[in-house]
Structure formats: structure tokens, C-alpha cells
C-alpha positions in Angstrom: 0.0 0.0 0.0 1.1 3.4 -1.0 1.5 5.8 1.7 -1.2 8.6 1.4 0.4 11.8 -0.3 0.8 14.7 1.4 -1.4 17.8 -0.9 1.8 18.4 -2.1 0.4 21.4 -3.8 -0.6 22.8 -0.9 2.6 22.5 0.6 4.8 23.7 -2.4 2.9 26.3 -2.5 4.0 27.9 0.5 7.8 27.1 -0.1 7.6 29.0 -3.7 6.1 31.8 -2.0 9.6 33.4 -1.4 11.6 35.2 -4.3 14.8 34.0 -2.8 14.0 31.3 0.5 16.5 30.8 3.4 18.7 28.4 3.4 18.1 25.5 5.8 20.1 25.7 8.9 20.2 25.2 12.7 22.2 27.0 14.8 22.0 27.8 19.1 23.9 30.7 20.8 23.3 32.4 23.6 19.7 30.9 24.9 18.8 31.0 21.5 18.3 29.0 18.8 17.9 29.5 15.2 15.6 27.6 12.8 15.9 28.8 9.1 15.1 27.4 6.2 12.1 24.9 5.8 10.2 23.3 8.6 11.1 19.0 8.4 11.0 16.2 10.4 15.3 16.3 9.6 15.4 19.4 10.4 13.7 18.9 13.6 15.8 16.4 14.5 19.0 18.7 13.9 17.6 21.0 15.9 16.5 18.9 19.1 20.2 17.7 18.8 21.3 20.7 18.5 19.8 22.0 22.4 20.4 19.1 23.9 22.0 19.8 27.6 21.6 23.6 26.8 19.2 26.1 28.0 17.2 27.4 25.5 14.5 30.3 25.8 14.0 31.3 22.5 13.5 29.9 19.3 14.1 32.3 16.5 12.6 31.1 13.4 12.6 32.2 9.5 10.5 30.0 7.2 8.0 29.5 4.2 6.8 26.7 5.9 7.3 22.4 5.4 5.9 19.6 6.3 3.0 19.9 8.5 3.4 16.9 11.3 7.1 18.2 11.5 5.5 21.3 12.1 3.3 20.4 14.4 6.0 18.7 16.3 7.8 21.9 16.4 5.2 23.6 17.9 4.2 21.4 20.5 7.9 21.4 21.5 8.3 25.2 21.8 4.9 24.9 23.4 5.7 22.6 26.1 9.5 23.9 26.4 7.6 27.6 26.9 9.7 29.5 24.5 9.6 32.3 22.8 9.4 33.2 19.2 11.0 35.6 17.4 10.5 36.3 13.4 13.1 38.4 12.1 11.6 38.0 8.5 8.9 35.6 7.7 7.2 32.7 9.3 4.3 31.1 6.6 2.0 28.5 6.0 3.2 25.5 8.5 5.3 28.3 10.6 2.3 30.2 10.8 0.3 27.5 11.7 1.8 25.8 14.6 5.0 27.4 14.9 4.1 31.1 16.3 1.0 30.6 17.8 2.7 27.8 20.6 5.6 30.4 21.8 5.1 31.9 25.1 5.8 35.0 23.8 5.9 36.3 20.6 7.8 39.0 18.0 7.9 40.1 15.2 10.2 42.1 13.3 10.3 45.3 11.8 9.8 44.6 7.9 8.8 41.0 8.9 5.5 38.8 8.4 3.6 36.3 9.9 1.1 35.0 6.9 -1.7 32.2 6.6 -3.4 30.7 3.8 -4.9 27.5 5.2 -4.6 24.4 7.0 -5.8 21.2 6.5 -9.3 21.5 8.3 -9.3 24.1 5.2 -9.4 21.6 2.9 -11.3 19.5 4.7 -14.1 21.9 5.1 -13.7 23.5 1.7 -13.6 20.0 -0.1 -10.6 20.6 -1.5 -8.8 17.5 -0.2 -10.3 16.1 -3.4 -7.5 18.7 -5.5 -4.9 15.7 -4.7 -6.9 12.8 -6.0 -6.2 12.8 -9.4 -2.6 13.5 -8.5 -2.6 10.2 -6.7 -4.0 8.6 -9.3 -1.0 9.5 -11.7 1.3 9.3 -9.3 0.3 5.2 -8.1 -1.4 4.1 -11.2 -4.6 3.7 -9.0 -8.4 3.8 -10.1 -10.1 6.7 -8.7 -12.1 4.9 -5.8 -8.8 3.7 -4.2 -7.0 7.2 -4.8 -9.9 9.0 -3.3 -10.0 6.6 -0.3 -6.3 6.9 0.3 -6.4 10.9 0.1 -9.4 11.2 2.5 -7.9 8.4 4.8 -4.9 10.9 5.3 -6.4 13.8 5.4 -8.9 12.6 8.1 -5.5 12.0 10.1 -3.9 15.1 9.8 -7.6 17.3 10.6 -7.4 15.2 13.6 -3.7 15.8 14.6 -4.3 19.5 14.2 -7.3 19.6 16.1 -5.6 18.0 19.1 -2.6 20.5 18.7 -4.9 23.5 18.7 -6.6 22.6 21.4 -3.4 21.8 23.7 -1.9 25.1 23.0 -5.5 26.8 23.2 -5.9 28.5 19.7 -8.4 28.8 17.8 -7.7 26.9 14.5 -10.0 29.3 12.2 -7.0 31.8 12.4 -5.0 29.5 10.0 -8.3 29.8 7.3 -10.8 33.1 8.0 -9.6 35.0 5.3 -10.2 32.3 3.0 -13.4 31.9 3.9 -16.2 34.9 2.4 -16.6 37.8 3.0 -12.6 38.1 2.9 -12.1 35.3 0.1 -8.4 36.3 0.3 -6.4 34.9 -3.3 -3.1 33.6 -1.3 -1.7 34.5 2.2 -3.0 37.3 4.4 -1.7 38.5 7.8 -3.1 40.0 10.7 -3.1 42.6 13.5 -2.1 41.7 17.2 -5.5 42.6 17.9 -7.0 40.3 15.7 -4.6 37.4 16.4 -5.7 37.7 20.1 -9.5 36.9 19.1 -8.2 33.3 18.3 -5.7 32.7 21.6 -2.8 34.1 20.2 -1.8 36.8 22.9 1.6 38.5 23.9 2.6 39.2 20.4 4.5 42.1 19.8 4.3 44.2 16.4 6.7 47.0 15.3 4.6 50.5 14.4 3.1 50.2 11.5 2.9 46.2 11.2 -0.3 46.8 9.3 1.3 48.5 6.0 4.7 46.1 5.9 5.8 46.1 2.8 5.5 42.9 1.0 6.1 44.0 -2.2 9.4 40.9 -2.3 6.9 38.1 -2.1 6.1 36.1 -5.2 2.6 35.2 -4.1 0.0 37.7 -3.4 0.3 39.0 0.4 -2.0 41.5 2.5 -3.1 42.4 5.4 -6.6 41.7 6.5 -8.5 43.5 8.7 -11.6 41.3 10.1 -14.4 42.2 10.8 -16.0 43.0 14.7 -17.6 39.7 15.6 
């Protein structure tokens, strides 16, 4: 049996978002350590290696994104190590996700984003799962009934590792897909106020002045800020 595929659109998407992405690398120094570069189970690994026997405050992290278990794995580690998180650039898609919302505290950099555009309760709720089908179908040689199976098998997994994350770290998973959803229907990746982050959990995040008109004008997919609505 093949193993499910991962919507690797979805994911490639977010890694081709950047004109010129980081370079993968791990570094600590100082109480801190430095994730660059996109978010995988190896990289994970370099980096628990990396802090072994060290203390460790702050993780500060620059990426488009990755896989999203290893992601999630990130974040319940920074969660449960109560670190901060600092984004001297960007942190997007998978980083966005899991990544920022666990750290204890959070900041962001001047000229720097944090930027969503979906998780995988997304696609579940949006029926676009159903997008990786026919890619499994090419990809295996299977008939569309198996494929379909397969895809919906996985993604039934991953909705249900993501719901248990978000509810340990005590976030409201609809910050990873509102502006998706009408009346914002947002093309690719939108970011947020501190204000509006803290209406989903995500509190003790500090901006620079004027995080709401960052230029991001470098990124090759469509980026904006959204403002939501008052509930």
C-alpha cells in the first residue's frame, strides 16, 4: 500500500512563496536557537540535537513553511519547552500555523510577516482535499475509488492531529483559514493585527509601528493584510 500523499500542492505552495528562500540551517547561541530554512521532520531532528544539555529560551525562526506533522511537532515542542518566538523575517504557512501561535511569547520584526493561507481543516471543510486525487492517481497508477479513499484516509488524520494540537496550545484553528473563507475570500496569504490574532488565543505578540502596511512587495505570491471584521 502506498503511503497517502501529502497535498503536495498545498505544501509547495507555501515554499515558492519566497523570491529567494533561506537556506536550511540550525544554529543555538546564547539561549537562542535558530531555525531557518524549511520546517522538516530532519530538520527537527538537527535541531532537538542541537539544544540538547543547553538552555534554551528562544527559538528564532525564518521560514515559508514544510511539512505539517514536523510542524506540528515543532510547535508542541516550543509549546511545552515555553519559548519564545521571534521572526526576524517571515514565518508562513506550517510556521504560521503551529510554529508562532505555541511560543510563550511572541515578536515580530520590523519589515517582517507572519502570513496564513490554510490548514488542512481548510481543505477538509472546503472539499478541497479532493484537488490531490487525481494526482494520486497519476502518481500510483490507481483507479479513482482507491485514490480517493487513500487521500481522504490521510487527510482525516492530519484534521485530527491539528485539532488535538490546537486545542493543547489553546488556539483557535480558524486563524490558519478566515480569510479564506467569504466575506474576505483572500487569493493567497494574508496577515493579521495583534488585535486580531488575540481573538483566536494568540496573545503576547509584539508588532513593530506600523505592522499593518509592511511592505511585502518581495513576495512572489500575493500578500495582504486583513483586517476582520467585529464579531
Amino acid at each position: 500500500m502506498h503511503p497517502a500523499p501529502i497535498f503536495l500542492s498545498f505544501i509547495l505552495a507555501a515554499m515558492l512563496c519566497i523570491a529567494s528562500p533561506a537556506s536550511a540551517g540550525i544554529s543555538v547561541a546564547g539561549g537562542s536557537a535558530r531555525y531557518t530554512g524549511p520546517i522538516s521532520a530532519v530538520q527537527n531532528q538537527r535541531l532537538f540535537a542541537a539544544v540538547r544539555g543547553k538552555a534554551v529560551n528562544r527559538l528564532v525562526i525564518t521560514s515559508a513553511g514544510g511539512e505539517v506533522e514536523a510542524g506540528i511537532a515543532l510547535g508542541l515542542w516550543v509549546f511545552r519547552q515555553r519559548l519564545d518566538v521571534e521572526v526576524p523575517e517571515y514565518c508562513l504557512s506550517s510556521c504560521a500555523n503551529y510554529v508562532f501561535p505555541a511560543g510563550h511569547r511572541k515578536s515580530i520584526g520590523a519589515g517582517a510577516i507572519v502570513a496564513w493561507h490554510g490548514n488542512y481543516n481548510h481543505l477538509k471543510q472546503t472539499g478541497l482535499w479532493q484537488d490531490d486525487i487525481a494526482g494520486r492517481m497519476e502518481r500510483y497508477g490507481e483507479d479513482a475509488a482507491t485514490a480517493s479513499e487513500q487521500v481522504h484516509k490521510e487527510m482525516e488524520r492530519l484534521t485530527g492531529l491539528e485539532r488535538d494540537f490546537f486545542a493543547h496550545i489553546g488556539v483557535d484553528e480558524y486563524l490558519c483559514w478566515i480569510g479564506k473563507m467569504p466575506p474576505y475570500s483572500v487569493p493567497d496569504y494574508y496577515f493579521l493585527s495583534r488585535q486580531d490574532m488575540a481573538r483566536f488565543g494568540v496573545t503576547r505578540v509584539q508588532t513593530p509601528p506600523g505592522y499593518e502596511g509592511t511592505d511585502v512587495s518581495d513576495f512572489i505570491d500575493h500578500v495582504m493584510y486583513l483586517k476582520l471584521k467585529e464579531p
